[in-house]
MDTraj code that builds the backbone (N, CA, C; nanometers):
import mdtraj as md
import numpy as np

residues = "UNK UNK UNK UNK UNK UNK UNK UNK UNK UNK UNK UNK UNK UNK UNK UNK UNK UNK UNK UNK UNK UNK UNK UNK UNK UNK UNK UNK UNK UNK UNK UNK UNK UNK UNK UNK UNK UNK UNK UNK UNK UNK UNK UNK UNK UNK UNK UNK UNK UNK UNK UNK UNK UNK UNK UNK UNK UNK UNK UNK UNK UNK UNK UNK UNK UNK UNK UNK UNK UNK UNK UNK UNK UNK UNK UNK UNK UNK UNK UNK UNK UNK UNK UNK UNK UNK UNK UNK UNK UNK UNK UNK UNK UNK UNK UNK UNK UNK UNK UNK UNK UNK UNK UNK UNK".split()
xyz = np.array([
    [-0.2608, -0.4922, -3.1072],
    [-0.2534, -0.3962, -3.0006],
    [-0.2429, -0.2564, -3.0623],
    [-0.3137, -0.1723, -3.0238],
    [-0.3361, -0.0433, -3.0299],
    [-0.2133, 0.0812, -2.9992],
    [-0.1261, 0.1555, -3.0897],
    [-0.0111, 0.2038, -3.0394],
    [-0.0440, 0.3223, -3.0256],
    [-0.0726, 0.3946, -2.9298],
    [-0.1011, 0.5705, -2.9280],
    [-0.1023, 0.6181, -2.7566],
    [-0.0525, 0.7155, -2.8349],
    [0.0031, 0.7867, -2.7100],
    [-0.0872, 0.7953, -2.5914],
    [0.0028, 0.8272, -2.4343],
    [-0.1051, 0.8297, -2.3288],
    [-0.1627, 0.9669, -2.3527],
    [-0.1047, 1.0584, -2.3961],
    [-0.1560, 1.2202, -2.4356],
    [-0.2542, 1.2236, -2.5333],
    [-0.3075, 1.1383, -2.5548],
    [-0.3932, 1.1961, -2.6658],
    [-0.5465, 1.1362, -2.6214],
    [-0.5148, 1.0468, -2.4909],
    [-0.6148, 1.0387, -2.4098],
    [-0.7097, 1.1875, -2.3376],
    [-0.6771, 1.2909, -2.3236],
    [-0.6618, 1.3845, -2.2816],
    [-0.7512, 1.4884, -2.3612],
    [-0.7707, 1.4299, -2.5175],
    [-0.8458, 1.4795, -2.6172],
    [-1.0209, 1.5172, -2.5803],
    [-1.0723, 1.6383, -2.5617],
    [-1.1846, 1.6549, -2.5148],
    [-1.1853, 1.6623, -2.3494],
    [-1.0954, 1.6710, -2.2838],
    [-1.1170, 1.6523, -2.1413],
    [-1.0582, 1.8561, -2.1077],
    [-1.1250, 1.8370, -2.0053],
    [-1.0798, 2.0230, -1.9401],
    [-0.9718, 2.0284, -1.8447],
    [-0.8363, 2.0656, -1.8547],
    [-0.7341, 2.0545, -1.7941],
    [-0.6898, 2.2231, -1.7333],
    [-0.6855, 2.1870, -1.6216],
    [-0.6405, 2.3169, -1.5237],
    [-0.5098, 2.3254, -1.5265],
    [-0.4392, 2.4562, -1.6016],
    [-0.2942, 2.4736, -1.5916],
    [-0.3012, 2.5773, -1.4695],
    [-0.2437, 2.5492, -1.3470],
    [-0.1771, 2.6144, -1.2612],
    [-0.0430, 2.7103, -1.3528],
    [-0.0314, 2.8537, -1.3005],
    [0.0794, 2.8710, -1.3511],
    [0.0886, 2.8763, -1.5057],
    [-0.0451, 2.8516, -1.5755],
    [-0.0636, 2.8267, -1.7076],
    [-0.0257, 2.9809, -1.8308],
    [0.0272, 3.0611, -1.7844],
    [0.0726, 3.1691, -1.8658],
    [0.2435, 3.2137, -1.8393],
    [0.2564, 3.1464, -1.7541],
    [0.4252, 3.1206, -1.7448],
    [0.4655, 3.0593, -1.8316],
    [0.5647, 3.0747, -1.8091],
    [0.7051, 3.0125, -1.8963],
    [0.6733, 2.8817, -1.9519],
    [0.6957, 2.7996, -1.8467],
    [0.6126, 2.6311, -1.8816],
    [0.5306, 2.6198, -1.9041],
    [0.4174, 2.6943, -1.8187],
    [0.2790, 2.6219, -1.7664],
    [0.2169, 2.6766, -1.9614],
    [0.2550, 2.8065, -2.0338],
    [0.2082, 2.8663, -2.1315],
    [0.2769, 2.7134, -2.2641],
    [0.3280, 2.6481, -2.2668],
    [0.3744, 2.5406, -2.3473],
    [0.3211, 2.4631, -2.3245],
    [0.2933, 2.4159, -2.1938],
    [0.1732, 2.3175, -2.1502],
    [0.0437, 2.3732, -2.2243],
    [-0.0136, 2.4508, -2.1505],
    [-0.1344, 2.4700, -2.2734],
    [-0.1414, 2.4941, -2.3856],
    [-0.0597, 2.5028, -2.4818],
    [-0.0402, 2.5248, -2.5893],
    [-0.0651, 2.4026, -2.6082],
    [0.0307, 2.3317, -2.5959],
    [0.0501, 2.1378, -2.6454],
    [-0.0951, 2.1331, -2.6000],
    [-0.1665, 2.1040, -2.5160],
    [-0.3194, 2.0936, -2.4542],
    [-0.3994, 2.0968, -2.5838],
    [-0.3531, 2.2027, -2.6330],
    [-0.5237, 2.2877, -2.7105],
    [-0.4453, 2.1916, -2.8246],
    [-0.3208, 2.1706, -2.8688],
    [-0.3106, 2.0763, -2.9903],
    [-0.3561, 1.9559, -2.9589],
    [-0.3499, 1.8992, -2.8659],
    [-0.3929, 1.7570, -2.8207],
    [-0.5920, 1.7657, -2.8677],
    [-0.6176, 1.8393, -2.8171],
    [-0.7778, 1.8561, -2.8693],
    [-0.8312, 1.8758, -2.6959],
    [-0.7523, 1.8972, -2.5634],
    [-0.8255, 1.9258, -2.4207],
    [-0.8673, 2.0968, -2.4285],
    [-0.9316, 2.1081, -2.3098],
    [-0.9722, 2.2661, -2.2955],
    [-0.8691, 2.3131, -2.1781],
    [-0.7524, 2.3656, -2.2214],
    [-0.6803, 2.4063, -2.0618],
    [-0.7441, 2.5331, -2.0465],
    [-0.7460, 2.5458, -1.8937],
    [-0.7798, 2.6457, -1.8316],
    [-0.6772, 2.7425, -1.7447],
    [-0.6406, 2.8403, -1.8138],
    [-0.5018, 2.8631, -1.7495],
    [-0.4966, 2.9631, -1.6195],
    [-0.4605, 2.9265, -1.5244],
    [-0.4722, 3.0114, -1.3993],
    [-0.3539, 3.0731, -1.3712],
    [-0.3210, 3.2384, -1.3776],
    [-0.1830, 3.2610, -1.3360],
    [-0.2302, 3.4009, -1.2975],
    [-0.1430, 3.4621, -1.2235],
    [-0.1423, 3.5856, -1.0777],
    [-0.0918, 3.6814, -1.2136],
    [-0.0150, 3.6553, -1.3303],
    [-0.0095, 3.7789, -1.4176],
    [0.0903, 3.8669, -1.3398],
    [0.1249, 3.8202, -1.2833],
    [0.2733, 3.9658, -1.2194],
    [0.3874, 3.9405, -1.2411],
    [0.4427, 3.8512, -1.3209],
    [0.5987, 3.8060, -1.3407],
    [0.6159, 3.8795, -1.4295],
    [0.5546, 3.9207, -1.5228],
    [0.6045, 3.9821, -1.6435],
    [0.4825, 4.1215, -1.7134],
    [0.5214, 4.1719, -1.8142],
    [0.4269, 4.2478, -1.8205],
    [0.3534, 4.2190, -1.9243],
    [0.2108, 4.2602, -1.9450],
    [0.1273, 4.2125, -2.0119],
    [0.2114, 4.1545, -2.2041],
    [0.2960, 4.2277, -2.2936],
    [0.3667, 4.2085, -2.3926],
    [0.4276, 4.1016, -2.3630],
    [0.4722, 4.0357, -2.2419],
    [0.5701, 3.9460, -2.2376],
    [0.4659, 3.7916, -2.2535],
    [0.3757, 3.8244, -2.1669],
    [0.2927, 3.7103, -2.1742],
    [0.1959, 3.7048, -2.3092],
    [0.1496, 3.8084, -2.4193],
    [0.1200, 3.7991, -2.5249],
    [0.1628, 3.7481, -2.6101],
    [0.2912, 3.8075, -2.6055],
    [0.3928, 3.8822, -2.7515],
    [0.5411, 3.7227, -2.7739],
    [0.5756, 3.7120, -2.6390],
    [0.6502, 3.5583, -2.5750],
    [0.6032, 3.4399, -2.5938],
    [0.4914, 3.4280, -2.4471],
    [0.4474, 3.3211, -2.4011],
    [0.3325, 3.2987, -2.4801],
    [0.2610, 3.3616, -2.6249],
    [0.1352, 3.3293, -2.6692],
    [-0.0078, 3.3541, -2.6191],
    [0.0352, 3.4195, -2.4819],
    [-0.1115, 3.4187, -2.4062],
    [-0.2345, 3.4778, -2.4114],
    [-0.3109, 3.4394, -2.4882],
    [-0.4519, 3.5892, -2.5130],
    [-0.5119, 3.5994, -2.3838],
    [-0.4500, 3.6912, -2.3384],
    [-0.5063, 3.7734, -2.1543],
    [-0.6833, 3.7776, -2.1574],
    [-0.7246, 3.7735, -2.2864],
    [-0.8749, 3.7905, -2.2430],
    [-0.9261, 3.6939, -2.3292],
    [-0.8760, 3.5852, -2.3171],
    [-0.9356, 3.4421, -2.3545],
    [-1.0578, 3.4346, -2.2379],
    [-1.1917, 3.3862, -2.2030],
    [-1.1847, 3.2891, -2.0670],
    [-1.1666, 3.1859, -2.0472],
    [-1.0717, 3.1481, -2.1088],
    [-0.9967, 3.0222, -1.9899],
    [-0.8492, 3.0567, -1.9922],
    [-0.8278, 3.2031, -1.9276],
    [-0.7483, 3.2358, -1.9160],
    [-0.7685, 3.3200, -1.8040],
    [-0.7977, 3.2574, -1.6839],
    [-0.8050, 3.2912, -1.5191],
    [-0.7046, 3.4006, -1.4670],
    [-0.7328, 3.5194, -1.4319],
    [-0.6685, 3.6136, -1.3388],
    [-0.6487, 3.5371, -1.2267],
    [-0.5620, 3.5053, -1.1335],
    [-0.6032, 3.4902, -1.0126],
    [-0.4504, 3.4380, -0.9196],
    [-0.4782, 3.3887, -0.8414],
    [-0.3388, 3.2984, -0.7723],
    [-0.3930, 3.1715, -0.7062],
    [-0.2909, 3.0888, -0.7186],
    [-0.3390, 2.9398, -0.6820],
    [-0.3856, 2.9633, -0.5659],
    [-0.3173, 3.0575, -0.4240],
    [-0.3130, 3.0556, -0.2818],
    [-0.4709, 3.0954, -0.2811],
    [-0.5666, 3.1554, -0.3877],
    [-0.6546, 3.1669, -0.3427],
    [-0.7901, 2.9997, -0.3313],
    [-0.8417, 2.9821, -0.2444],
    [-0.8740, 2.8425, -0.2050],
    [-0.9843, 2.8443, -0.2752],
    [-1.0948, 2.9767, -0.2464],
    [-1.1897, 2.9037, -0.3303],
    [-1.1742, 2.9477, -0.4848],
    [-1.1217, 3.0502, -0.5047],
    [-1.1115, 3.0577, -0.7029],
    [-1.0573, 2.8887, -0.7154],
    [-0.9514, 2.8577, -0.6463],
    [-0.8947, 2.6867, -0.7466],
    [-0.9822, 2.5433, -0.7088],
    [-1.0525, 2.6117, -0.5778],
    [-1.1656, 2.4923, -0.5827],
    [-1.2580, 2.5004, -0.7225],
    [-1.3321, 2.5690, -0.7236],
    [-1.3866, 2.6089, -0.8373],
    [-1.3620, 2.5447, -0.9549],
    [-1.2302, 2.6049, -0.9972],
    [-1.1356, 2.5990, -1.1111],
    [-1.1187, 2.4243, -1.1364],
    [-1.0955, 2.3495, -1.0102],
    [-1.0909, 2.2246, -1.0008],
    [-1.1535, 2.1362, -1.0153],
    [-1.3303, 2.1900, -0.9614],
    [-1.4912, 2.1183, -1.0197],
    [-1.4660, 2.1108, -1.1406],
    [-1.4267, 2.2000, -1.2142],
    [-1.4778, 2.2170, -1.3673],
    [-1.3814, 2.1942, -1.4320],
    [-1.2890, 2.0980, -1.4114],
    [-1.1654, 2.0084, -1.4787],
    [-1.1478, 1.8683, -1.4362],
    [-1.1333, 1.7982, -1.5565],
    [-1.0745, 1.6752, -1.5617],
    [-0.9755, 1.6094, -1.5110],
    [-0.8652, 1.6967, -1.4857],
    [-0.7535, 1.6987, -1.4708],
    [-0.6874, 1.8293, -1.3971],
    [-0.5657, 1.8018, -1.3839],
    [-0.4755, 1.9648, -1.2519],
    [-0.3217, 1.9539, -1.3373],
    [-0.2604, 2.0127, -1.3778],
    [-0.1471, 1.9942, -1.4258],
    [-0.0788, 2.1546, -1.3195],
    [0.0263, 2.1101, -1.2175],
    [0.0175, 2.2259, -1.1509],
    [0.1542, 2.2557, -1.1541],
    [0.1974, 2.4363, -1.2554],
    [0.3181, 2.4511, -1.3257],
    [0.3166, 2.5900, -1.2256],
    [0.2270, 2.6270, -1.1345],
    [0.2769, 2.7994, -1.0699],
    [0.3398, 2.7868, -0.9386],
    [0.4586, 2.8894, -0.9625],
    [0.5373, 2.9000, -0.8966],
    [0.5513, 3.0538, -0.8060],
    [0.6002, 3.0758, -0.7032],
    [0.6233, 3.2290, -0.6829],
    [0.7404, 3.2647, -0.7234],
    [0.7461, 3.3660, -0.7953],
    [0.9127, 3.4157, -0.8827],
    [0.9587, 3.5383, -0.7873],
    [1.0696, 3.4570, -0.7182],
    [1.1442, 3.6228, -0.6361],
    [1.1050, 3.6015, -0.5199],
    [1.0750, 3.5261, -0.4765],
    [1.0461, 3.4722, -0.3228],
    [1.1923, 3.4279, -0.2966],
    [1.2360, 3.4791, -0.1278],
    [1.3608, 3.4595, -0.0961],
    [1.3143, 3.2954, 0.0003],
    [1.4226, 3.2562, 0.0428],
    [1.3674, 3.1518, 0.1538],
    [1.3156, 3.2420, 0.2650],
    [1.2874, 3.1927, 0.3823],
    [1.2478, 3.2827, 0.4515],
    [1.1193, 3.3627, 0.4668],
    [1.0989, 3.4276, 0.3329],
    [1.0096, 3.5520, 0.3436],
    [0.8810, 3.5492, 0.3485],
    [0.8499, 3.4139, 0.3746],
    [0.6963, 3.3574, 0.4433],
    [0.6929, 3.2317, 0.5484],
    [0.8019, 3.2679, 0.6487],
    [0.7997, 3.1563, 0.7196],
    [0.6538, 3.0757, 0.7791],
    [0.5533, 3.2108, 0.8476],
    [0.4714, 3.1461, 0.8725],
    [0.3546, 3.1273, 0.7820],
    [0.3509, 3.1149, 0.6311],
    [0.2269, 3.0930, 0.5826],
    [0.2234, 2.9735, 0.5395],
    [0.1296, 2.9137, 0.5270],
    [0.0662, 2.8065, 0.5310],
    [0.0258, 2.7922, 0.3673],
])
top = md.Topology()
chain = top.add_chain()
for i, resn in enumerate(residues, 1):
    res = top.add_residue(resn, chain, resSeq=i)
    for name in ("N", "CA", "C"):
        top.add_atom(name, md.element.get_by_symbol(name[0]), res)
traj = md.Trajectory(xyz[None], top)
C-alpha cells in the first residue's frame, strides 16, 4: 500500500484561494505553490496596506494569479471558479459589526 499524503494529490491542479492574501488564506497559498498546485489568490486588498501584504504576508500584488477583487462580486468568482480545480474559501470581511448589513444577501 502506497503511503502519501492526501495534499500532494493537489500537485498540478489550479486552486482558488478566496481571501488568498490574508492572513491565512496567504499560508494557504504558499503551502499550494510548495505542493506543486497553481493557487489563484482572490482578495479585496483593503485590510491592510500594500507593505503589509508584501513585506508580512509574502504577497507579490502583481503576480496574475493574484486577483484584485471581492468574493461578493458573482461574476469575477464565477469565472475565477471555471478555471480551478478546486475553491479553498479563507475571505472574510474584517470590521464588519453584526448588524451592519442586515439586508444583504
Amino acid at each position: 500500500m502506497q503511503n502519501r499524503s492526501a495534499l500532494s494529490e493537489l500537485k498540478g491542479t489550479t486552486v482558488l484561494v478566496t481571501g488568498g492574501a490574508g492572513l491565512i488564506g496567504s499560508r494557504i497559498t504558499a503551502r499550494l505553490k510548495q505542493l506543486g498546485a497553481r493557487p489563484i489568490a482572490l482578495c479585496n486588498m483593503n485590510a491592510y496596506s500594500e507593505h503589509v501584504y508584501s513585506n508580512v504576508f509574502g504577497v507579490d500584488t502583481t503576480h496574475p494569479d493574484t486577483v484584485i477583487g471581492d468574493v461578493r462580486e458573482t461574476v469575477l468568482v464565477r469565472k475565477l471558479v471555471a478555471e480551478s480545480d478546486y475553491v479553498i474559501h479563507a475571505a472574510a470581511l474584517g470590521r464588519v459589526f453584526i448588524g451592519s448589513y442586515p439586508h444583504q444577501e
